[in-house]
C-alpha positions, 0 to 999 in steps of 0.5 A, spaced: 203 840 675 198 835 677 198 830 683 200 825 677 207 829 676 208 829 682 208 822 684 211 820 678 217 825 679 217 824 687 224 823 689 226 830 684 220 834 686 222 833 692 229 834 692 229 841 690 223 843 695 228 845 700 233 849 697 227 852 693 225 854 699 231 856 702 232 860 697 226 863 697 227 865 705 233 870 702 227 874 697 222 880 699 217 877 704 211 877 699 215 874 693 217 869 700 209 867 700 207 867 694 212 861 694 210 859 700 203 858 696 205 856 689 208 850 693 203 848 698 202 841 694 210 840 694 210 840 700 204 838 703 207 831 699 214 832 700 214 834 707 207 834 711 206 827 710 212 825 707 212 819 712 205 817 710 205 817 703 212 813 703 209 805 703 204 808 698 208 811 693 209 804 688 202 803 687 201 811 687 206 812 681 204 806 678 196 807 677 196 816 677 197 816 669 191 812 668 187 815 673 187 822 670 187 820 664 181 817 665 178 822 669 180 828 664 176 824 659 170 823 664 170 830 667 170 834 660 165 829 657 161 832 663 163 839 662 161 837 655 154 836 656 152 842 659 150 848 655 151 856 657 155 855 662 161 861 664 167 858 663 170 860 670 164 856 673 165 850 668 173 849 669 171 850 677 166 844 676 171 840 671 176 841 677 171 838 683 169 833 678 177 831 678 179 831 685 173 826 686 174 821 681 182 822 682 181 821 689 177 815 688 181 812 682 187 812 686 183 809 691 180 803 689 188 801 686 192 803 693 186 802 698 192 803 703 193 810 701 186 812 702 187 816 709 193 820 707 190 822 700 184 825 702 188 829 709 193 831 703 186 833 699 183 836 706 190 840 708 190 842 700 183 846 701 185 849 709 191 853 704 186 855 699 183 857 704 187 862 706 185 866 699 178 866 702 179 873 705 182 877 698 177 882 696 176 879 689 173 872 691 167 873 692 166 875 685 168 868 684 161 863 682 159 859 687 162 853 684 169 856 685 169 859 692 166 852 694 173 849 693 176 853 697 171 850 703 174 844 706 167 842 710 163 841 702 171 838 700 170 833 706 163 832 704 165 829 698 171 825 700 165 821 705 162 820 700 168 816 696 
């Protein structure tokens, strides 16, 4: 689910986050986790910064699906004109591709909402970042452990 499903179904999204984690809390504690992981984005908009995000929300719901329809297509292109790349390494490249041109579409059409979007992209990495310890991502590329680093996302959000 994209940040675009998630501003346009805000309100229902978040409406069913509390008994979904309610719910969750009555499951063994690794089934418990990993719905406190899977979820991290809901509630990182629904909670975390849920008072933030509230002046911003019109012009969020009203310009996300161009946004991203706008950057699927650059961010493809992109991983179009580059050959013999692996597919992990690509479909990592496509994603930081899209979080830059994401971020900064949304901010050019809701230039107030700037600061809380890119904390929500910074708090979405430090989750990420919990993955970093698990044996198998070192075998990620280097491409991929990167998203998962919020000093190098930072660095590209100074750049927006």
């Amino acid at each position: 689910m994209s940040n675009s499903d998630i501003y346009l179904k805000y309100e229902k999204i978040c409406t069913k986050l509390e008994p979904a984690a309610e719910c969750s809390r009555k499951c063994s504690p690794l089934a418990h986790a990993q719905f406190h992981q899977l979820s991290a984005n809901f509630r990182l908009h629904c909670v975390d910064f849920e008072e933030e995000l509230e002046d911003h929300l019109s012009c969020l719901q009203k310009n996300t699906v161009k946004v991203e329809k706008k950057c699927n297509e650059l961010c493809e292109q992109q991983n179009d004109d580059e050959e013999n790349i692996d597919i992990q390494k690509a479909s990592c490249k496509k994603n930081e591709c899209n979080l830059k041109c994401h971020l900064k579409g949304l901010i050019e059409y809701c230039p107030e909402s700037s600061k809380v979007q890119k904390k929500i992209t910074i708090q979405k990495t430090r989750e990420l970042e919990r993955m970093r310890g698990h044996e198998k991502f070192n075998l990620l590329p280097f491409e991929c452990q990167q998203l998962h680093d919020h000093k190098h996302v930072e660095r590209i959000l100074d750049d927006l």
